[in-house]
Legacy VTK file of the C-alpha trace (Angstrom):
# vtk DataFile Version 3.0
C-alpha trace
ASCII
DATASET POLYDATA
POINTS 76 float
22.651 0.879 -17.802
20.491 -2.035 -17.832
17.995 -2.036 -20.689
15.562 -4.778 -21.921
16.445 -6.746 -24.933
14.920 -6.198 -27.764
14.051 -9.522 -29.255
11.852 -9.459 -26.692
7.929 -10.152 -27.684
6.229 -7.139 -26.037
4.077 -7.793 -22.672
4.163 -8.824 -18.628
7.606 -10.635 -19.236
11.122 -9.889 -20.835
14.678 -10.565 -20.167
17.178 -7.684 -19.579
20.983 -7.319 -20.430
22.070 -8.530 -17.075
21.373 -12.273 -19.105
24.260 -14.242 -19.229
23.453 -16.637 -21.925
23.039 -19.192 -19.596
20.314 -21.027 -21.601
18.740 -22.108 -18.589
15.523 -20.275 -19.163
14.646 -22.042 -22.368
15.315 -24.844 -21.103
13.170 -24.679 -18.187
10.206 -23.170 -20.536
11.350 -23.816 -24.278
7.628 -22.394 -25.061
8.298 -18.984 -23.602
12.095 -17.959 -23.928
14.511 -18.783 -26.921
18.421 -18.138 -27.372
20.037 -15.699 -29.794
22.905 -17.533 -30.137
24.530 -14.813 -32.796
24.431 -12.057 -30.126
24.460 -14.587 -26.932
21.347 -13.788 -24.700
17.888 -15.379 -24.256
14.666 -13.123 -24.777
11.096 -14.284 -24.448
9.672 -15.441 -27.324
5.810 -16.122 -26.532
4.116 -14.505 -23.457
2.740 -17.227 -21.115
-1.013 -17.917 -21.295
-1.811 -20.272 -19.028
-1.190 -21.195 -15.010
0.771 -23.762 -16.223
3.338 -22.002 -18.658
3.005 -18.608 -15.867
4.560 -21.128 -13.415
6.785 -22.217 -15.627
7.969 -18.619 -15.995
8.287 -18.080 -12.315
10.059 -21.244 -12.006
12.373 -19.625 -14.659
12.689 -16.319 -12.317
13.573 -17.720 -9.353
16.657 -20.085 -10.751
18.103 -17.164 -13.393
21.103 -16.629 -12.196
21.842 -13.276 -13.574
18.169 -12.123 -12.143
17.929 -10.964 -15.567
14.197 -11.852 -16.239
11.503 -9.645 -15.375
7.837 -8.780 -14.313
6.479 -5.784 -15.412
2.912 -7.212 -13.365
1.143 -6.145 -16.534
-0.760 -7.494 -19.159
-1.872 -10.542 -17.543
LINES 1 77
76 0 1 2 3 4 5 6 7 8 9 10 11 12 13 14 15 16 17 18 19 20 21 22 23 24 25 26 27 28 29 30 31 32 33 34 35 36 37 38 39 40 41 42 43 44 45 46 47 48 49 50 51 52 53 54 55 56 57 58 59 60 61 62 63 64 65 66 67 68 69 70 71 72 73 74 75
């Protein structure tokens, strides 16, 4: 079953267990998401806040290969 991960900051935005540990996420929006490297998956760190870092999140959506982040479409 997929689940959301934990580590995740609570709000709009989270990454699931389908992650891969890719790191392509933080590296697309090193503000938002950050790597666990101990248990190898990314989680976000810092809901966005602006237009600039919420594109920056949907930039992150659309290229995760696993399709492992997600929008809950609240809280924002």
């Amino acid at each position: 079953m997929v689940k959301k991960i934990p580590q995740n900051v609570e709000g709009r935005f989270y990454v699931d267990t389908h992650c891969i540990n890719c790191s392509l996420c933080p590296e697309i929006a090193p503000g938002i998401f950050a790597t666990n490297h101990d248990l190898g998956y990314e989680y976000v760190k810092k809901q966005p806040l602006d237009g600039t870092e919420l594109k920056l999140v949907a930039e992150a959506i659309s290229e995760c290969p696993a399709s492992a982040i997600k929008d809950n479409g609240k809280d924002i």
